[in-house]
N, C-alpha and C positions, 0 to 999 in steps of 0.2 A: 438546473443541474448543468455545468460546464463539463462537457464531453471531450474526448477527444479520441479522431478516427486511429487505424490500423495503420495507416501512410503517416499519421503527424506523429504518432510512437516512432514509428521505425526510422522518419528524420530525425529526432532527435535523437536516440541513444548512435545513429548514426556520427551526429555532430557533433557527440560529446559532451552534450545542453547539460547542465548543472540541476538536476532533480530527484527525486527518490520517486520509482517504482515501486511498489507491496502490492503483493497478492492476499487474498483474506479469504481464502480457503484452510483447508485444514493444515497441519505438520506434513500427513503424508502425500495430498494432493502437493505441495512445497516438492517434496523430497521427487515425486513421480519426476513432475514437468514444472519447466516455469520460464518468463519471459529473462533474457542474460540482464543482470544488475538489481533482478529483484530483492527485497525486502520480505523477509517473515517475523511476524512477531505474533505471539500466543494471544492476548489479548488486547483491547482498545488502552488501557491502563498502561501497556508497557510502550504501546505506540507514541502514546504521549509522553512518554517520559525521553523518548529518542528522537521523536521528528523535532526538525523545528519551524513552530507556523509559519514562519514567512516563509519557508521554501517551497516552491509548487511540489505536490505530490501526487500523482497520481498511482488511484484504485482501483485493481483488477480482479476477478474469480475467472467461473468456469466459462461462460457466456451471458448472450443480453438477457435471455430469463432468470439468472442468478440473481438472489438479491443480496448474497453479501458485499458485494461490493455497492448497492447502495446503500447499504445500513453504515459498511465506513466512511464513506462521502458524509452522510449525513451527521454521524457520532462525531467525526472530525470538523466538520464545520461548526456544529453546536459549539464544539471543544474550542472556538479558535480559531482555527487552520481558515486561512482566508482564499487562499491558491489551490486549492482541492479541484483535480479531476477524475472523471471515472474513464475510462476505457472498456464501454460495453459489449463489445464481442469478447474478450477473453482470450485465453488462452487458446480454447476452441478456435477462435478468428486467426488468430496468430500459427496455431497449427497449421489452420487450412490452408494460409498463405504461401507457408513451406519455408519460413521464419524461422530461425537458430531458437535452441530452446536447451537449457541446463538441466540438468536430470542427476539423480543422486542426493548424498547428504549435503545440508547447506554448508557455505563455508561461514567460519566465526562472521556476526556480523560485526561489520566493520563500515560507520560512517564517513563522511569525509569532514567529519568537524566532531570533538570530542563529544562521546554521548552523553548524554540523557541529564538530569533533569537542567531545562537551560537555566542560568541565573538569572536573565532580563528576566524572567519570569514572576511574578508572586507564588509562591507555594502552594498558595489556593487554586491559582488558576491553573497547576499543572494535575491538581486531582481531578478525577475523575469520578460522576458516583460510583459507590459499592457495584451496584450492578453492569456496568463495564467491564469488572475484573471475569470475564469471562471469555471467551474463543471470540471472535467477529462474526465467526459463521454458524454459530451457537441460534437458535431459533428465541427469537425476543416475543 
């Protein structure tokens, strides 16, 4: 699993680095807190229909004991996704550090490259099984 620490996040959204952030807890865990430039999407189906593999992405929830964000790392790599990292302190980490953090309703999501489904893609590979179409943090 390709990790990445609380300093190597916080350089990069520092610098500007070209990647997608998502958290894969709930709607309202989203709405509470969340790290600034994150990602919410309701289930792994719609994820894929909006990231695109090649772009590093990294995956977050509450803390290192959380396993949604390993169950994204892993449903996204099956899926594809080649550049997949998890960031396993969390939000929790990110708090403690005393780290800027968004709070409120999301704003519309808005990629930096037209969404969802890509065309280099085959149609097959951008589904997902039936059982996907569920929350991330949904208990498998």
């Amino acid at each position: 699993m390709n990790l990445i620490t609380r300093e190597e996040l916080r350089a990069k959204l520092d610098r500007g680095e070209t990647f997608t952030l998502v958290m894969t807890l709930s709607a309202h865990a989203y709405r509470s807190k969340r790290i600034p430039t994150t990602l919410y999407f309701d289930t792994i189906n719609e994820a894929i229909a909006a990231l695109d593999p090649g772009e590093e992405i990294v995956v977050y929830c509450a803390s290192d004991p959380c396993a949604a964000s390993i169950r994204a790392y892993h449903l996204l790599e099956s899926a594809g996704y080649t550049r997949v990292r998890r960031y396993p302190g969390g939000i929790a980490d990110w708090e403690d550090a005393g780290y800027p953090l968004d709070h409120g309703p999301p704003e519309p999501k808005t990629l930096k490259r037209p969404a969802g489904p890509y065309p280099h893609r085959p149609a097959e590979a951008r589904k997902a099984p039936a059982r996907w179409n569920r929350p991330w943090h949904a208990c498998w």
